[in-house]
C-alpha positions as a printed Julia matrix, in Angstrom:
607×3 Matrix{Float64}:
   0.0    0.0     0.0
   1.45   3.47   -0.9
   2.79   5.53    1.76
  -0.1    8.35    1.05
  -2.75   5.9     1.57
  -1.32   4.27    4.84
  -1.06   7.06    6.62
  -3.66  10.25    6.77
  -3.68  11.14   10.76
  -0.97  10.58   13.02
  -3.14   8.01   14.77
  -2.76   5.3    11.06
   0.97   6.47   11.54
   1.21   4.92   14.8
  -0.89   1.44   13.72
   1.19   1.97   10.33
   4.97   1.61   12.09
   3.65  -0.8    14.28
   2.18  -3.41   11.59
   5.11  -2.51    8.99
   8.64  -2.75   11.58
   7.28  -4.1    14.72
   8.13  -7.27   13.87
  11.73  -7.0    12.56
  13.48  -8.86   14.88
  15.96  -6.73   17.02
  14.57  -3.73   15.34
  14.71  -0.45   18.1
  12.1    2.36   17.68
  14.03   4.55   20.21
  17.11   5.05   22.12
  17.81   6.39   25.8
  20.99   6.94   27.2
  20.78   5.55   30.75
  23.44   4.64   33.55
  26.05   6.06   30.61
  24.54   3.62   27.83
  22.13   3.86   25.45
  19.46   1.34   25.49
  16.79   0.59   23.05
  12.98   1.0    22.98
  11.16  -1.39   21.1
   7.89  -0.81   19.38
   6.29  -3.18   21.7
   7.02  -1.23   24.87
   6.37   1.72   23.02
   3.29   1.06   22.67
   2.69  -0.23   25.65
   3.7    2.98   27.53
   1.82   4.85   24.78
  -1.67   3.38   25.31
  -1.34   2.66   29.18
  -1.34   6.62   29.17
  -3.44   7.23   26.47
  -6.12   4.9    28.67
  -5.02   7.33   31.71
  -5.69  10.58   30.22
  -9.0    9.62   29.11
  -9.42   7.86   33.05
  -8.93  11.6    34.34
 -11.76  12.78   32.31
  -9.37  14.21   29.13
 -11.1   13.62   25.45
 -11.6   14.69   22.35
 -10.77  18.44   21.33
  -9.11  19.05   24.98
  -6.35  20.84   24.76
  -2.98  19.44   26.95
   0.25  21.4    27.27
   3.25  19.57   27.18
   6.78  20.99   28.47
   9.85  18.73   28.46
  13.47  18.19   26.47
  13.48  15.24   24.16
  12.7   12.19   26.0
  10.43   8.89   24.94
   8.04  10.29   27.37
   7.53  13.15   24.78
   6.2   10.57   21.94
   4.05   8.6    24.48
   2.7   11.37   25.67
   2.17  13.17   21.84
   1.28   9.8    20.61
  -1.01   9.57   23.28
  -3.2   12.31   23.25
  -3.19  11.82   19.35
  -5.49   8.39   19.63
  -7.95  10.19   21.83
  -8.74  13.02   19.75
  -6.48  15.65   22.54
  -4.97  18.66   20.84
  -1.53  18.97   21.66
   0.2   22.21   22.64
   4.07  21.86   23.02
   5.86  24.49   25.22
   9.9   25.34   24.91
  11.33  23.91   28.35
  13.02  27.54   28.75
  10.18  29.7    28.89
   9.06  31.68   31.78
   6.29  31.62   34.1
   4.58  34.43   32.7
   4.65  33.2    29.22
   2.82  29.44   30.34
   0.32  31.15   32.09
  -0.14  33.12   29.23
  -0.43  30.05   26.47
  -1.61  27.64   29.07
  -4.77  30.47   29.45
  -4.97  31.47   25.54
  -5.3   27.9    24.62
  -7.85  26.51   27.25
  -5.24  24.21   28.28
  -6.78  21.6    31.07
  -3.96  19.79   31.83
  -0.38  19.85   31.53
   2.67  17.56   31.4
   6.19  18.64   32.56
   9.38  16.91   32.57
  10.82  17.84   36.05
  10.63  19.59   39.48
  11.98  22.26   37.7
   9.27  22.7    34.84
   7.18  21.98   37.89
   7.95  24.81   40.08
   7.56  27.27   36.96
   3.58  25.81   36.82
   2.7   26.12   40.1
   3.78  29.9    40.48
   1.03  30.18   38.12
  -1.46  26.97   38.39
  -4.24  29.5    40.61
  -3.96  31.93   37.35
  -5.04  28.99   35.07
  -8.6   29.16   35.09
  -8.68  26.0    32.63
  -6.21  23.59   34.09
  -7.21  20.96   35.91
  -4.3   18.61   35.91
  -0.21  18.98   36.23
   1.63  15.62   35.26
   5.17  15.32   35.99
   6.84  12.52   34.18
   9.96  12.3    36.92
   9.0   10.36   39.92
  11.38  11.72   42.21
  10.31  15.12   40.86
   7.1   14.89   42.3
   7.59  16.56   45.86
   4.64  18.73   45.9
   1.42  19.11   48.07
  -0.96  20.43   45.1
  -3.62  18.02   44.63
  -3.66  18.26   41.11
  -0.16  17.02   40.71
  -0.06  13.46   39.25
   3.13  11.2    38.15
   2.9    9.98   34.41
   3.46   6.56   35.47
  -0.07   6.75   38.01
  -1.79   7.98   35.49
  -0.72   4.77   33.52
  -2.08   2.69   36.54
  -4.75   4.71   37.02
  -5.36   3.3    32.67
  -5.0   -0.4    33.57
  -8.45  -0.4    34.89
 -10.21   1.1    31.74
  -8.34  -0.73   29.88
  -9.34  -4.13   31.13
 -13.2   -2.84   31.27
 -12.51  -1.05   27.58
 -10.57  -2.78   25.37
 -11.59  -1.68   22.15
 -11.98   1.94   23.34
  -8.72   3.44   21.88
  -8.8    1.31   18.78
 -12.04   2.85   17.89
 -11.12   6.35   19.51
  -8.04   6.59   17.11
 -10.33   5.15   14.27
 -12.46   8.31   14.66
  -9.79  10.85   13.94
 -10.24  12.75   10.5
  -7.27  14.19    8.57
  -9.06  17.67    8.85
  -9.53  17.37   12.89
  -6.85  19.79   14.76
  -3.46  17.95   15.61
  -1.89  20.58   17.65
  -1.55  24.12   18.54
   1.88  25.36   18.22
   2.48  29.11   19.74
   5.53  30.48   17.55
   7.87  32.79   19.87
   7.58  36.04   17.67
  10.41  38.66   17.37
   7.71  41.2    18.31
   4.19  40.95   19.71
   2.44  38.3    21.73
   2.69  34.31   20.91
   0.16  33.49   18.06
  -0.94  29.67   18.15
  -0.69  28.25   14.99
  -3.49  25.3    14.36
  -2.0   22.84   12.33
  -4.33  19.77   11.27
  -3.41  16.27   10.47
  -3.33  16.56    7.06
  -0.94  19.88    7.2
   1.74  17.87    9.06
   0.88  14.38    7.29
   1.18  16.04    4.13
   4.59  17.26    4.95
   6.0   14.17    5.85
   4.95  12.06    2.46
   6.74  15.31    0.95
   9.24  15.18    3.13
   9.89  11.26    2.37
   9.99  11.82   -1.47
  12.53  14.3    -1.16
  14.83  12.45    1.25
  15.77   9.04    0.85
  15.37   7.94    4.24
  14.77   4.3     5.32
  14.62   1.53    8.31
  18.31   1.59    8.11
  18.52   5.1     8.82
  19.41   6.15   12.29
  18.71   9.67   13.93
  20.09  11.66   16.93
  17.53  14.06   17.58
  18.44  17.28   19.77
  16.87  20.07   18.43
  13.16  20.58   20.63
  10.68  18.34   19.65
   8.03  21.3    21.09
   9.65  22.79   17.26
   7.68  21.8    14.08
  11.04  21.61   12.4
  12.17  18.48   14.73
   9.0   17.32   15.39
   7.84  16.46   11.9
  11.64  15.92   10.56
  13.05  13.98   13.27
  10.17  12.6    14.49
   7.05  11.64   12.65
   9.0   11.25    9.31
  11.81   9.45   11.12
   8.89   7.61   12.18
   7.23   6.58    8.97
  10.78   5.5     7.33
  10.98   3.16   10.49
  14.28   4.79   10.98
  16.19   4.65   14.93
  16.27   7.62   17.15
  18.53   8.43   19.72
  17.99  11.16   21.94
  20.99  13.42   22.79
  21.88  14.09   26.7
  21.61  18.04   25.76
  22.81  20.4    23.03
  26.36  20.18   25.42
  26.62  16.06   24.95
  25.99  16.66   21.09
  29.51  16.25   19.78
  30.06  13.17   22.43
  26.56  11.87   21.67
  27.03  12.08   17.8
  30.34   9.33   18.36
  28.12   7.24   20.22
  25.1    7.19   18.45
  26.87   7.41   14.72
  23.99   8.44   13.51
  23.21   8.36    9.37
  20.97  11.76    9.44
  20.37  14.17   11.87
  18.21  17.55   11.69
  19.75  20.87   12.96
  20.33  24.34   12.82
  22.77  26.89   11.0
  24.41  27.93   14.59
  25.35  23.82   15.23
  27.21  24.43   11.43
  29.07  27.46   12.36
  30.17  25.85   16.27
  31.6   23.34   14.92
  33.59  25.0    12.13
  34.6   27.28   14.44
  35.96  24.33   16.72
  37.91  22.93   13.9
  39.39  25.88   12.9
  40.63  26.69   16.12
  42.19  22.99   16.3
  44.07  24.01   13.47
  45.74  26.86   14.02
  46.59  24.94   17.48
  49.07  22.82   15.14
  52.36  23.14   13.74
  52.45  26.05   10.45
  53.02  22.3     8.61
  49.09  21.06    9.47
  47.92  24.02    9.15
  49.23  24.08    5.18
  48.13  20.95    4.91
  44.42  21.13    6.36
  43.99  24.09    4.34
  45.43  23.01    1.04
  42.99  19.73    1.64
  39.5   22.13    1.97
  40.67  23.92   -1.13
  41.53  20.34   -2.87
  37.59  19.59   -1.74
  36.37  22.55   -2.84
  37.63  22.12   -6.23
  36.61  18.62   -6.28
  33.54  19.28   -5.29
  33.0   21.68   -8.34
  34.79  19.16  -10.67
  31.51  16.46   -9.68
  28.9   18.74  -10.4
  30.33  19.54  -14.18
  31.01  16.03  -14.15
  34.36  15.26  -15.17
  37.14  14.83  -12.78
  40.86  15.33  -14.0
  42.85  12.15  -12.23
  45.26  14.35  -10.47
  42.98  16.27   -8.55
  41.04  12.88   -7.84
  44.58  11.69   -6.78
  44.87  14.96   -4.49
  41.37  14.09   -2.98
  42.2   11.05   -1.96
  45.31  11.92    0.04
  42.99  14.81    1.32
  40.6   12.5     2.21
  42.98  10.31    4.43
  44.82  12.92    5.74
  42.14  15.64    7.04
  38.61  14.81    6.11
  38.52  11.57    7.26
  39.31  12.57   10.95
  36.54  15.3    10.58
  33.9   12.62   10.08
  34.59  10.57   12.64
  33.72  13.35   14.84
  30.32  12.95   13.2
  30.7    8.92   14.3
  31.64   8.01   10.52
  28.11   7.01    8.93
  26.13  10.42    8.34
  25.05  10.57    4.93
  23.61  13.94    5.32
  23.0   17.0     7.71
  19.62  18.61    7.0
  19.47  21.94    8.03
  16.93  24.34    8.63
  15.25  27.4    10.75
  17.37  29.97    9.52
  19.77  30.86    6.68
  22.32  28.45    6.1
  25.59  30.6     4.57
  26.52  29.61    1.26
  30.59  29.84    2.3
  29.47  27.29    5.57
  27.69  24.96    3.02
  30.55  24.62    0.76
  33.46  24.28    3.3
  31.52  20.88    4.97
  30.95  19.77    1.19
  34.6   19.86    0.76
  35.37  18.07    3.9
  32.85  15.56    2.51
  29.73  16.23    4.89
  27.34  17.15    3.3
  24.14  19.7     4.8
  21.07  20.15    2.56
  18.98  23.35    3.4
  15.34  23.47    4.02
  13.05  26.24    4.2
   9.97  26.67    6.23
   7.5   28.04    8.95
   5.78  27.2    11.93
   2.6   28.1     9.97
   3.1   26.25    6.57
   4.06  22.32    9.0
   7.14  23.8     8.22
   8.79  22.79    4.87
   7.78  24.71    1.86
  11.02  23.88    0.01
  14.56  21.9     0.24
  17.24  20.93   -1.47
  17.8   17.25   -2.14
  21.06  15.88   -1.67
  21.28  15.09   -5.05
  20.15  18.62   -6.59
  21.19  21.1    -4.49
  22.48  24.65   -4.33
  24.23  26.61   -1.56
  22.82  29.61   -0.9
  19.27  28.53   -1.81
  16.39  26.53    0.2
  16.15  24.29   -3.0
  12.92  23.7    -4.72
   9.85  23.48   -3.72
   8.52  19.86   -2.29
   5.97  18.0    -3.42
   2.33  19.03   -3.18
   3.2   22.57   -2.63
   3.23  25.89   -4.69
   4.91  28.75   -4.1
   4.87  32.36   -6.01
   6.5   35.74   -5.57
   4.43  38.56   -4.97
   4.58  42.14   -6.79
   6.43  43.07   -3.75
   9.04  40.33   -3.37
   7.5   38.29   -0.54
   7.2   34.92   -1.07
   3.86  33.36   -1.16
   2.86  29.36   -0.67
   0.05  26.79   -1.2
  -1.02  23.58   -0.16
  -1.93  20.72    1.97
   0.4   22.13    4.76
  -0.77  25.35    5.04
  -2.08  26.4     8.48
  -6.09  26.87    9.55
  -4.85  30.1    11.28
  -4.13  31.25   14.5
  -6.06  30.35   17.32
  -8.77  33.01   18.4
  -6.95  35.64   16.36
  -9.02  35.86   13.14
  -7.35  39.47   12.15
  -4.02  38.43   12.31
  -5.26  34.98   10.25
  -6.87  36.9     7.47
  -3.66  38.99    7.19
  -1.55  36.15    6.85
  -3.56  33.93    4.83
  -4.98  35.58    1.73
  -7.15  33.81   -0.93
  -5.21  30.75    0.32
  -1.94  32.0    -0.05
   0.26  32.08    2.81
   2.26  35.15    2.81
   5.34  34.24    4.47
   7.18  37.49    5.62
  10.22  36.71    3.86
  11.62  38.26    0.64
  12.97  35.91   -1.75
  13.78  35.38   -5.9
  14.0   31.77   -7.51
  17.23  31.78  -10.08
  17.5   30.41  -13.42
  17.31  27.06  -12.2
  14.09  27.05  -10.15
  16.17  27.22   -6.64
  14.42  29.41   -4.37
  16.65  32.4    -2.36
  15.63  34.06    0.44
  17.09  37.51    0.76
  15.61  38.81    3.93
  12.15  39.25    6.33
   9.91  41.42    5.15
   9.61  43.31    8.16
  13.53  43.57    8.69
  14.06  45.42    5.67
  14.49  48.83    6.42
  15.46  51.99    4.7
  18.65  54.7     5.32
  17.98  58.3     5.78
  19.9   58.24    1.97
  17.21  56.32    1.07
  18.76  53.13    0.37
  17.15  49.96    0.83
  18.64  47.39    3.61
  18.5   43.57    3.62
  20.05  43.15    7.17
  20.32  39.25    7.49
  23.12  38.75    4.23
  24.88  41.44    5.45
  25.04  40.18    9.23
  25.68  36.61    8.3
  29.07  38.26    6.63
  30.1   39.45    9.71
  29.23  36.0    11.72
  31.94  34.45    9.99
  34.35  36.11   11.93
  36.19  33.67   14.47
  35.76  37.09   16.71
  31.86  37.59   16.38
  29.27  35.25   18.25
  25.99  37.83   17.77
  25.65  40.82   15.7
  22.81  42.91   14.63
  22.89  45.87   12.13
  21.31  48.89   12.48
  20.24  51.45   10.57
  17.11  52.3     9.99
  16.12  55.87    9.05
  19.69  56.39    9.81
  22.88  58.16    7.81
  25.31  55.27    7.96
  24.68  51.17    9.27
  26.17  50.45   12.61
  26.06  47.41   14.74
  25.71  46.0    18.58
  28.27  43.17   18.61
  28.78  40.3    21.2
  31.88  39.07   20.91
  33.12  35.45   21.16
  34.54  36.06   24.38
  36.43  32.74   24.52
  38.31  33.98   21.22
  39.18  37.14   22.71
  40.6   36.02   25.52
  42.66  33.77   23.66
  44.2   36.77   21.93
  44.38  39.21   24.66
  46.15  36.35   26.66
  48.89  36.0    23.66
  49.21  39.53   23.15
  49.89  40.37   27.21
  46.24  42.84   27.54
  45.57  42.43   30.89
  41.59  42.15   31.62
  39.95  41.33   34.97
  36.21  40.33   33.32
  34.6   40.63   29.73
  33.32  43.86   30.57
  36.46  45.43   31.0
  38.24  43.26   28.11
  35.33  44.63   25.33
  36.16  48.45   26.28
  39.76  47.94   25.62
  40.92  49.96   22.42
  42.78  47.08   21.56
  40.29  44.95   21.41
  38.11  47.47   19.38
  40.55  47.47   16.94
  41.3   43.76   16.56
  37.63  43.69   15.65
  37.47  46.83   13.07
  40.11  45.22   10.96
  38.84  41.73   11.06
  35.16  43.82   10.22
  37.12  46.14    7.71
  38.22  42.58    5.65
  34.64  41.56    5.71
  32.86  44.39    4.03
  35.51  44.84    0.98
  32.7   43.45   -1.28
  29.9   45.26    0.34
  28.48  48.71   -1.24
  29.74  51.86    0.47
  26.04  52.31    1.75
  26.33  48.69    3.09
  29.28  49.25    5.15
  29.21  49.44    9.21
  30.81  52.33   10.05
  30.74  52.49   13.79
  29.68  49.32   16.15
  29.66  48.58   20.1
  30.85  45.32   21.98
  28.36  44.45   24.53
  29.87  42.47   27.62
  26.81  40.4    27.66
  25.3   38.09   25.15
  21.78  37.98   23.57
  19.81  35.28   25.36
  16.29  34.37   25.52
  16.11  34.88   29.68
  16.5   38.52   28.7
  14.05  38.26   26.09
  16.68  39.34   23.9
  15.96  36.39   21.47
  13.24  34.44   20.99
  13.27  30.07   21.87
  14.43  29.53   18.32
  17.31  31.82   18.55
  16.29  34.62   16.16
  16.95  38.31   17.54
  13.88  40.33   18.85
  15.43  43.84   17.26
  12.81  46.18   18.97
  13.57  44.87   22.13
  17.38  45.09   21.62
  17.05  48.48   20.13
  15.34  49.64   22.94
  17.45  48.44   25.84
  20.82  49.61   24.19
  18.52  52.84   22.8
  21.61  54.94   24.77
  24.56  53.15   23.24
  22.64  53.68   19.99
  22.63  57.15   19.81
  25.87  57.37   21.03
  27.3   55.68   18.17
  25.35  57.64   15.73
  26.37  61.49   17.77
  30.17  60.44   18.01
  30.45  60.39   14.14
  27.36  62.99   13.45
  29.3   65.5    15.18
């Protein structure tokens, strides 16, 4: 039976992986690292801890069209939970484990939540500052039970609710296989509230069919099968992971292991040797940034060598896609191969076949120095609002620079004005109880995306900035802020940047530095420093970063050029509300709280 017919709801995705690889013998569904192992999951006990709780939440009263929050990092709980509410009908609405208190109460109150699920005492304590503010909620379950600790009477474990499902299940045994039966491809999945760089949290309603319909996409643009094996780290609570690394991972039958954190990732990957794995632009530029600073630990020799072997990859690289390959550079490769690139992909654990990257613009330079090392990272391009992939590359017709074409069963068009516009089976039903903002956002059944983008020759789609970033200089020149900052990012000195500019006679820029690099130089170059603060108002410092910034911007216009910036002693981070869960900088907010330093930079040269 084709995949399309098989599976319609995420309920027939769960009886669909269970009929077509819960028998393979040895086969894993999951993996845990426990006791400094990981051990497997098997579909069995999957879905034995799946329905036990699916039998619970419907013991406490929880059915159809309820609404359950859900905030926890990765964990098999997660699925059983998701899976769960899924076969009875529950919407789900997934929380980032770093929010505040304030923001739960507010989605927990916005969405009508009546219960929610936490991971530990921590998550817990954030919930019950708040639980009397939650006119809806009726139930907190904790899935640690040595987190429990607390005198609230509406505090359950996940594994009593279980038992508190053996009984219905005994008296009901048919009840979830006719519950799950019931679900229509048009009924709501889940509520996802996207983090906004300005504004309130909108709840995106995405339906069966928008996220179903991404994953059969998803499958015929990636070849991904039982064989495959993922390590999964990015939030599942994110449509990104949770379709990609989840319920397509899923429906290939593939293996996923679940990281320790975003700190275990590099020790996790060796372990795990995983064939794909799903991630995000800032894991790219980490880890280049780690290598690179391995290399010029090493004698002037290595470093020759390791960079005569990315520029043998490079031009390799370009030899494939014309399609012929003189012999001597193929010779060069292969020394290249076994003296540097080899060693790099271990550190990956040796089997990835590709990286597939996604949530925020990938830089073409980034893309093409792990192509030449021979990993390979294939750009996707997406929203919380469209289930999220509206285009990729495929790993064998790609583009750096571009989010690829298009996937299957979905359109997408340019507007008059540059913003790019798609259709389909993926597209949101809106945002919950916020018709305006829906009708704005989805026009004659166009979803109008926000971003600015061009496809080239070749049908690869560009994006060249947010709509709503774009701003204008007092000169009157137009500004696409996100190429230009990604320039600067590149810079082993840099670790956030944002430009600014608008309305103004010249671009300048708030910097945080990559205080670990600057250190390292200050250190070798005898400037004494007590803290950051004091080590990002030396002059010296300043100037190490001007030049590296003056390099940079050679290709830039003159209009395009930052002329004056300011290193901050303290980074972006979303506890400041500086950036939002998915790392993307809330520029009103930031403009605001440096407003001072602003206007300093701007009087110091006006003058």
């Amino acid at each position: 039976m084709p995949l399309q017919n098989a599976i319609t709801t995420i309920p027939s995705l769960y009886k669909f992986i269970l009929s077509e690889y819960g028998n393979m013998e040895g086969k894993f569904l999951l993996k845990l690292k426990t006791d400094g192992l990981y051990k497997g999951i098997t579909y069995r006990e999957f879905k034995e801890q799946t329905e036990l709780f699916a039998y619970g939440l419907n013991s406490l009263g929880l059915k159809r069209n309820d609404k359950i929050s859900i905030i926890s990092e990765n964990k098999p709980e997660w699925v059983y939970a998701d899976m769960a509410m899924q076969m009875l009908g529950i919407i789900n609405v997934p929380l980032y484990p770093s929010l505040t208190s304030d923001s739960i109460e507010y989605i927990l109150n916005d969405s009508e939540s009546k219960a929610i699920i936490v991971s530990t005492s921590f998550q817990l304590n954030k919930v019950l500052k708040i639980n009397k503010n939650c006119k809806h909620l009726q139930h907190i379950i904790i899935f640690n039970e040595d987190d429990e600790g607390s005198s609230e009477n509406n505090v359950l474990t996940f594994k009593r609710v279980q038992e508190q499902g053996k009984n219905l299940q005994n008296n009901k045994p048919d009840f979830l296989k006719k519950s799950s039966e019931e679900i229509q491809e048009n009924d709501i999945c889940t509520i996802i509230y996207t983090s906004g760089t300005t504004g309130e949290p909108k709840g995106v309603i995405l339906t069966h069919k928008n996220i179903i319909s991404n994953v059969i996409g998803a499958l015929e643009v990636f070849p991904i099968n039982h064989n495959d094996v993922f390590l999964s780290f990015l939030p599942l609570c994110h449509i990104f992971e949770r379709m990609a690394g989840y319920y397509t991972a899923f429906a290939a039958g593939a293996t996923i292991y679940y990281a320790e954190s975003i700190e275990k990732v590099a020790t996790n990957l060796q372990e795990a040797k995983p064939t794909l794995m799903t991630s995000v632009p800032r894991f790219f530029e980490r880890m280049q940034s780690r290598i690179l600073k391995n290399v010029e630990t090493q004698s002037p020799t290595k470093q020759k060598i390791f960079h005569w072997a990315v520029e043998t990859g490079k031009r390799m690289a370009i030899a494939k896609k014309k399609g012929s390959v003189p012999i001597t550079l193929s010779l060069k490769h292969k020394i290249a191969d076994r003296l540097v690139f080899k060693k790099l992909r271990e550190r990956t654990g040796g089997r990835l076949r590709f990286f597939i990257s996604g949530g925020a613009a990938l830089s073409k330079d980034l893309g093409e120095f792990f192509e030449a090392v021979g990993i390979q990272i294939v750009e996707g391009y997406g929203l919380t609002e469209s289930s999220p992939v509206i285009s990729a590359n495929r790993p064998d017709d790609y583009k750096f620079g571009t989010v690829g074409k298009p996937i299957p069963g979905v359109e997408v068009k340019i507007a008059s004005d540059g913003e790019i516009l798609a259709r389909g089976p993926n597209i949101m039903q809106g945002y919950f109880k916020k018709k305006k903002e829906t009708d704005e956002t989805i026009i004659n059944g166009w979803l109008h995306t926000g971003d600015i983008g061009v496809f080239d020759q070749e049908g690869f789609l560009m994006i060249t900035d947010r709509k709503k970033h774009l701003f204008k200089t007092s000169a009157g020149k137009y500004i696409a802020p996100t190429p230009i900052e990604n320039i600067f990012l590149t810079s082993k000195f840099i670790d956030q940047f944002m430009l600014i500019g608008d309305r103004r006679m010249f671009l300048s820029a708030l910097i945080v530095p990559d205080y670990e690099a600057l250190k390292e130089y200050a250190d070798a170059h005898k400037i004494p420093y007590a803290n950051e603060s004091e080590l990002t108002k030396d002059e010296r410092i300043y100037k190490l970063i001007e030049d590296d910034m003056l390099k940079l911007q050679k290709k830039l216009a003159n209009y395009e050029r930052v002329r004056k910036f300011a290193l901050l002693d303290k980074p972006f981070t979303i506890e400041t509300g500086e950036i939002t869960p998915s790392l993307k900088i809330k520029r009103k907010v930031v403009e605001e709280k440096y407003g001072n330093l602003i206007e300093k930079m701007y009087t110091s040269l006006e003058k």
